[in-house]
N, C-alpha and C positions, 0 to 999 in steps of 0.2 A: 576823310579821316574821322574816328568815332574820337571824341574829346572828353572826357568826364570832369565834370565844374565840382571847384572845391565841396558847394551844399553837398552834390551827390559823393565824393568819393568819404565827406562825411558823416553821410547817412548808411553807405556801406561798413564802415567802420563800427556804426550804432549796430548796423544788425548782426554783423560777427559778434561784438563784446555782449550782445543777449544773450545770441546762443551761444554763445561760448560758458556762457554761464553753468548751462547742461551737458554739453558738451566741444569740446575743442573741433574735434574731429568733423563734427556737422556743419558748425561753424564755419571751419573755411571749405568747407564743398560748398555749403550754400553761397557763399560770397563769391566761390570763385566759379560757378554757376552764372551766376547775374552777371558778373563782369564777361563773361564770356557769349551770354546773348546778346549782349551789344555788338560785338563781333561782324553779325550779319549785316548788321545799319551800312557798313561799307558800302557792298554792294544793294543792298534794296533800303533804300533809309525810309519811304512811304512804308514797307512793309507792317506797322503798327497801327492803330487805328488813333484816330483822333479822340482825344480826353476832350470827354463828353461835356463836363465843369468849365471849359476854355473854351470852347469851339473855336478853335484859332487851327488852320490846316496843316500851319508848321511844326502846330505841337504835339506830340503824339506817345504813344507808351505801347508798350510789349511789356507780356504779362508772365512771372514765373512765381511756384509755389506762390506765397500767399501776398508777393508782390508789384507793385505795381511801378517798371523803369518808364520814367516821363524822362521825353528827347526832344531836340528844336531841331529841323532843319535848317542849317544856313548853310548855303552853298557854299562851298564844295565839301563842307563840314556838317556832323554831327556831334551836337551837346548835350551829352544826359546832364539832366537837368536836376533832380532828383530821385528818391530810391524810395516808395511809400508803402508801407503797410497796407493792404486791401482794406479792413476795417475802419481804417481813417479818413474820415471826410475831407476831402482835396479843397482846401484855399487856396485861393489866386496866392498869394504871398507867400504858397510854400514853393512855388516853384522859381527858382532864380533865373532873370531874365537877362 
């Protein structure tokens, strides 16, 4: 079961109310895009590659438009763990463990 932790369902939240700035419309396609690539973590939860900044095998991210969903495996679950802008340099501390 794919899980979304409060950081991530409130960094979703952050990238709607951007764009929503520009537009409403973009806005929640783009939001309801990301939430919807997690989707797949059900069945193939490895499917993402391991973030490169952790090298930790259970941590991993899948990548849309310009960002970057970071997920834990923990058996029998999946936890997005955060929602990051591509441009931003990944600290250990922004991902919730």
């Amino acid at each position: 079961m794919v899980i979304w932790s409060n950081p991530a369902r409130a960094d979703l939240r952050s990238i709607h109310d951007f764009i929503a700035h520009d537009s409403k419309h973009y806005a929640k396609k783009v939001t309801q895009d990301i939430a919807a690539k997690t989707d797949i973590l059900n069945e193939l939860p490895r499917m993402g590659k391991v973030v490169p900044e952790l090298g930790n095998d259970t941590i991993r991210e899948l990548s849309l438009y310009s960002y970057r969903i970071l997920y834990e495996i923990r058996e029998p679950d999946v936890v997005v763990l955060a929602v990051i802008h591509k441009r931003r340099d990944l600290q250990p501390e922004m991902v919730e463990r």
